[in-house]
N, C-alpha and C positions, 0 to 999 in steps of 0.2 A: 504494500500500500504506500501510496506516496503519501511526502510532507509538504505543507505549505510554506514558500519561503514570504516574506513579507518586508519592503525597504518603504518607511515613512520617511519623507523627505521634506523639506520647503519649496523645493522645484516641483520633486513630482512626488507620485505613488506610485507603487510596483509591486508586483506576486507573479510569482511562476509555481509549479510545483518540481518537486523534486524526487526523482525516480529514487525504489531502492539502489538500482545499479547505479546510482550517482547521477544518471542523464537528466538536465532541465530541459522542462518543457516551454513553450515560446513564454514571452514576457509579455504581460498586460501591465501598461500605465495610463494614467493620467495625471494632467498637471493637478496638481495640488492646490484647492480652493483657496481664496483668501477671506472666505466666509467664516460663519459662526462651526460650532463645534459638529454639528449632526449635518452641516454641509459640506465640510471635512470626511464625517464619516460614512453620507453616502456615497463617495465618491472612492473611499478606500471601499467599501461595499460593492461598490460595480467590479473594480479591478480583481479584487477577490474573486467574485462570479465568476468572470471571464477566464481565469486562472484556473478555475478547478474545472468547470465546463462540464458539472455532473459527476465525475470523478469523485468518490469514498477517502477524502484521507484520511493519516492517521493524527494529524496535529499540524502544528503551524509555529513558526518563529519568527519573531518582527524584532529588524532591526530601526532603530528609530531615533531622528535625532532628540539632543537632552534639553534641559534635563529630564530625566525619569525617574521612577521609582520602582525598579525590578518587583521588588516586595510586593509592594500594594496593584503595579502591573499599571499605573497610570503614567502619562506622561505629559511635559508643556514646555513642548518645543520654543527655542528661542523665536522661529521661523516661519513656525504655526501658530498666528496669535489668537484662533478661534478654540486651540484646546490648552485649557487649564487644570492639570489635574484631571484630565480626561482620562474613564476609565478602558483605554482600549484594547486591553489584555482579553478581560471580560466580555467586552462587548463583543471582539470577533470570534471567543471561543463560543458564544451563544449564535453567531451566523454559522459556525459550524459544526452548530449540533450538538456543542459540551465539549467537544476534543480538546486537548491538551494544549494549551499556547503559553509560550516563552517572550518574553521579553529583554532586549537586550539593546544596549547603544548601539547605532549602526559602523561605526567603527569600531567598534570591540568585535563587532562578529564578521564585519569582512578582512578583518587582522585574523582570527581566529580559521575562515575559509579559508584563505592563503595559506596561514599554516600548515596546515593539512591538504589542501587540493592545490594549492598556487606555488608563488613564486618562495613561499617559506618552506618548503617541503625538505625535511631533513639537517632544518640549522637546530640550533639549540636558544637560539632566542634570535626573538624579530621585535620590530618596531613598524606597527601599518598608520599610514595617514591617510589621513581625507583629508584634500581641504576641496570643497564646494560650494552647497550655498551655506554651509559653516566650516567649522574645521574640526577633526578630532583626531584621537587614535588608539588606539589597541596594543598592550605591552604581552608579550607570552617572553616568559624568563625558564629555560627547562622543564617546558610543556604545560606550565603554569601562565592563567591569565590573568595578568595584574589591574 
């Protein structure tokens, strides 16, 4: 069963899903409203749709810019000024059914993709940046993400 990946951004929105054999399936975006919070979230709600396409997954991971709060699963983007404290952990596990959703900075988890699938593969520590429409990055020190 595949996973959902999920990149909340200031520019855009984006979900693909991700095979067990690793293979991503096409990318859905759209730009990223500069409306209130539930025009925000319909619009990560379409790109979702389109991403799963009827498809069973088994969970979802949203990287997303900060700050957040892994914990409580909310976030309020410097970039998205319509969500504060916006609960979207929750909200997209309930579009998909109950399944499992993770929240993470979206540079901490494209530092952590690299690691593993990119251009970190077999160091012993990396440093990933973003800089976009902010900037971030993601520390892995001996397979540990700081």
């Amino acid at each position: 069963m595949s996973v959902l990946a999920v990149d909340v951004g200031g520019t855009k929105l984006a979900a693909a899903l991700v095979r067990p054999d690793g293979r991503i399936g096409p990318l859905a975006t759209r730009p990223t409203p500069k409306g209130d919070a539930e025009e925000v979230f319909s619009a990560l709600a379409a790109v979702v749709t389109e991403a799963v396409g009827g498809e069973e997954v088994s969970g979802a991971g949203i990287g997303s810019a900060g700050p957040l709060d892994a914990i409580a699963g909310t976030v309020s983007p410097v970039n998205i000024a319509g969500w504060r404290g916006f609960p979207v952990r929750d909200r997209l596990a309930a579009l998909l059914g109950g399944r499992p959703v993770v929240l993470v900075n979206d540079a901490v988890a494209g530092a952590v993709g690299e690691y593993h699938h990119g251009a970190g593969r077999g160091v012993r520590a990396m440093l990933g940046m973003v800089v976009s429409t902010g900037v971030g990055g993601g520390l892995i020190l001996d397979g540990r993400v700081y």
